[in-house]
N, C-alpha and C positions, 0 to 999 in steps of 0.2 A: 789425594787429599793434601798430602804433604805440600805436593808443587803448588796449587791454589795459593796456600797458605801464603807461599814465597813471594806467590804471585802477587797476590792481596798487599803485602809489607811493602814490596817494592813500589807498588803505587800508591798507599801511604806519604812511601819517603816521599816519592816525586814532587805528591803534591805539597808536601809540608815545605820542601825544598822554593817550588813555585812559590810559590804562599810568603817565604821568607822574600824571597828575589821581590817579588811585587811591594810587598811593604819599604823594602830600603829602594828602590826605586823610588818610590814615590814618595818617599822621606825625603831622598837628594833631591829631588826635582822640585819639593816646594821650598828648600835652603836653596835652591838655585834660584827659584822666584824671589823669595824674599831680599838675598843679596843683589837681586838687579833692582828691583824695586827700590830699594834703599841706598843704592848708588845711583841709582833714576833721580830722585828725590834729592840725593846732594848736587849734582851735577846740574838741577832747575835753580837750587838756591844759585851758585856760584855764577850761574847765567843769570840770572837776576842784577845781581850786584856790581856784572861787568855793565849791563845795562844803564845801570843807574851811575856807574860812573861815565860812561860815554857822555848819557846825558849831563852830566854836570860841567864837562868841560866847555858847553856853553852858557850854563845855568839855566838846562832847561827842566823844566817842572814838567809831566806828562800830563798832569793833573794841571786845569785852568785858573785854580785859586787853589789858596792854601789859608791854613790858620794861623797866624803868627801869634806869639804871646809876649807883652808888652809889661809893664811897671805902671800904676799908676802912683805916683808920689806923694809923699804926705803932704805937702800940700796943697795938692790936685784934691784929693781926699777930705781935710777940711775945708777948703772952700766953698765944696758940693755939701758937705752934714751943712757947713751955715747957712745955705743957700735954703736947704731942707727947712731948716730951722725958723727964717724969716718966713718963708712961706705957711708954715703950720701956725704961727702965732697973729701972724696978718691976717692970714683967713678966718678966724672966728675971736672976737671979743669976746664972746659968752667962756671960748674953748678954756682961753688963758691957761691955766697949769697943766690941765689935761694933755693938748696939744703939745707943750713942752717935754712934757713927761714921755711921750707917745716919742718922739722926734730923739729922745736920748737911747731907749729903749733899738731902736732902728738903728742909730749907727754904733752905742755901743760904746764903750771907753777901753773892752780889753783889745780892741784892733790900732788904740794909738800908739803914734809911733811907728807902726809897720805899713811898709808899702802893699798894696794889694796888686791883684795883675789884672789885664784888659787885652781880652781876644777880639782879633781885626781877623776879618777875611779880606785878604790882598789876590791881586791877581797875575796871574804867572804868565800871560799873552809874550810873544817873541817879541811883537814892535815894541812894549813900555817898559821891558824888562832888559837889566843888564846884565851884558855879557862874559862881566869879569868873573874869572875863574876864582869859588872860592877854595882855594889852596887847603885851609887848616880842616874842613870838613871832608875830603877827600884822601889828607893824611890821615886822617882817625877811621875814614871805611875801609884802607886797603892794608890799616895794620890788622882793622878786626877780622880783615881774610884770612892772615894766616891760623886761627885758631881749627876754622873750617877744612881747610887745605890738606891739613896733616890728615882727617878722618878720611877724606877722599881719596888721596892716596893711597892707602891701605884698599879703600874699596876697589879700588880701580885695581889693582894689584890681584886680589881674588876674582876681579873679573876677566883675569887677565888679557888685561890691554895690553897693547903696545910699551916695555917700558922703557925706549928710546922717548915715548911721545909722555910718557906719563914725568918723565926729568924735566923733558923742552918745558912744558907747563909747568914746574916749579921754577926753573931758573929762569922765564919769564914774569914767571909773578915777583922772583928779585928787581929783574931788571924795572920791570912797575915800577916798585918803589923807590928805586935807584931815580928813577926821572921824576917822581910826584916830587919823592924830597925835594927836587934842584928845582921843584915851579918851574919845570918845561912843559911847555901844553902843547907842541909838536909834538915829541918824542912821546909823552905822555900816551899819546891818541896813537902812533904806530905800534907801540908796546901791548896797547889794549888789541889791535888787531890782532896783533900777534899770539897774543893769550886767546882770543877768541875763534883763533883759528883751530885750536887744541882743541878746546870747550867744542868745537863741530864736530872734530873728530872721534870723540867721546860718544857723542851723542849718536852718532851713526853704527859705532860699537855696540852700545847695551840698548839702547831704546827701540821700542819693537816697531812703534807709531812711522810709517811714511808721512804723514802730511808734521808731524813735528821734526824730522829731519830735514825733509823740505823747508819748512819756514826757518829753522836754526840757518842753513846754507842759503837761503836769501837776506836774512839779519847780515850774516857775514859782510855778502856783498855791498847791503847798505851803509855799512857800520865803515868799511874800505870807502865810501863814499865823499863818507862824510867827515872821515878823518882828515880828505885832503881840501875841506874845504876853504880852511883860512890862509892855504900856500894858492890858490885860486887856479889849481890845475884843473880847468874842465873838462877837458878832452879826457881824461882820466876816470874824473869824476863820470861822464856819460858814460864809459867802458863797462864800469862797475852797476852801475843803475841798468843798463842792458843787460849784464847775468845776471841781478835778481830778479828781473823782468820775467828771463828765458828760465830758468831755476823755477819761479813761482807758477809759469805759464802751466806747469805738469799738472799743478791742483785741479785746472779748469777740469780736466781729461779725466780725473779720478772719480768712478760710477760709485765708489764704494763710500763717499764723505756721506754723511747725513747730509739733508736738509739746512738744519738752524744754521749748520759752518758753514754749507755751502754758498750761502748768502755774505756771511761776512768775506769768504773766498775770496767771491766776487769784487765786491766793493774792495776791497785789499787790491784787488787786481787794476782797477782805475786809481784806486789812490796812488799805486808805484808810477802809473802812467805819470800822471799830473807830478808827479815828483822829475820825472823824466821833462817836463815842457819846463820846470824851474831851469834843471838845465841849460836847456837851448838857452833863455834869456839871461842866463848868467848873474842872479840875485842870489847873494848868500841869503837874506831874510826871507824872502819865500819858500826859500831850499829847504830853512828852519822849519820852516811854518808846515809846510807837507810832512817832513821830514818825523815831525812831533807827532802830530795825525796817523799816518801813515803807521807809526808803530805802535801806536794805542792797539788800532783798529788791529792790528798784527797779532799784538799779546793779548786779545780779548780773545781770540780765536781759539 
């Protein structure tokens, strides 16, 4: 009876022991989800933003219009109430005070003096639009990196990364701003690759997705593309357009994509082509014009 007894306690402990194991397992394993996830999530923002500066070193919009906000001026402003004003009192002789009455009511006296403002949809097409780099909005995006920068860091550190690779990518985001300061838009655009080469290797660390590491390492080779395109290296430029070709080609192959992306796959897969024939004919504005396209239709993916 005794032994039972012993018997009986020691498998107790076991299980209680089990029981504890399985809970801190499964504790660590969901701080281990949450901190990739959450370093997933920084490392899309900071890809984003290298994005949108690539794009600006030609000033291009992804989006085909945009909203601008304008001033209309006080005397843009009363010339339209007077304009109001003739018209309401012209129109009915019977009206006379009413009308008047009606027309001051409408524009009001506590808005004189003050400019009001007037939204225009403009549009952002590569042929009508200019290519000057603008410099002071590009200073104020890649100061506002480093607020970001420092959090990721840290994340990447507990995820541990590389951190040979986790420095290169901060003393390349110096070097960034070292060349935006100086309005160099060469340097500018080899420094971004250079940062964005980090940003892939990041991505290939924590993120679980194949088809988003794929597309991160075909951006690359676009992004090396099209940095060389105002030194008018084309032979260079087709090198680079041929490994996101070859890099993208893997998606075809992959049974496991849905449906809905498989489609945009596709078309992604002819658009790199036709970016590939700008090539041959050697037109920087077509280059653009794929170029724009081609990464919409990328990031919607």
């Amino acid at each position: 009876m005794k032994k039972f007894k012993t018997m009986a306690y020691i498998v107790i402990i076991a299980i209680i022991i089990i029981f504890a194991i399985s809970i801190y397992v499964n504790a660590s394993k969901n701080n281990e989800d949450d901190q990739k996830s959450k370093t997933l999530s920084e490392l899309e923002y900071i890809e984003t933003k290298f994005v949108e500066l690539f794009n600006k070193m030609n000033n291009i919009e992804v989006r085909n219009y945009k909203i601008t906000v304008g001033e209309l001026s006080k005397e843009t402003t009363e010339s339209s109430s007077k304009s109001e004003e003739g018209g309401a009192s012209g129109g009915s002789s019977k009206g006379g005070e009413s009308g008047t009455s009606s027309s001051n009511k409408e524009t009001g006296t506590e808005d004189e003096g003050q400019d009001k403002e007037k939204y225009e949809l403009t549009s952002n097409g590569i042929l009508i639009s200019s290519r000057d780099v603008k410099w002071d909005e590009i200073k104020w995006e890649v100061e506002n990196l480093y607020s970001s920068i420092s959090t990721m860091t840290l994340d990447l550190y507990k995820m541990q990364i590389n951190q040979d690779d986790i420095l290169g990518f901060n003393k390349e985001i110096d070097n960034l701003t070292t060349k935006i300061a100086e309005n160099n838009k060469q340097q500018t655009l080899d420094e971004l690759v250079k940062g964005y080469e980090y940003i892939q290797k990041f991505f290939q660390s924590v993120s679980d997705s194949e088809i988003t590491k794929l597309l991160i390492e075909t951006k690359l080779n676009i992004f090396k593309a099209y940095s060389k395109l105002d030194q008018k290296n084309w032979q260079d430029i087709e090198n680079d357009v041929k490994n996101a070709i070859a890099i993208y080609s893997k998606l075809l192959t992959n049974t496991k994509i849905e449906q809905m992306k498989q489609y945009g796959i596709n078309k992604g897969y002819i658009m790199l082509n036709e970016l590939q024939n700008s090539v041959t004919i050697q037109d920087e504005q077509v280059f653009l014009i794929k170029y724009k396209n081609l990464l919409e239709e990328i990031n919607n993916i």
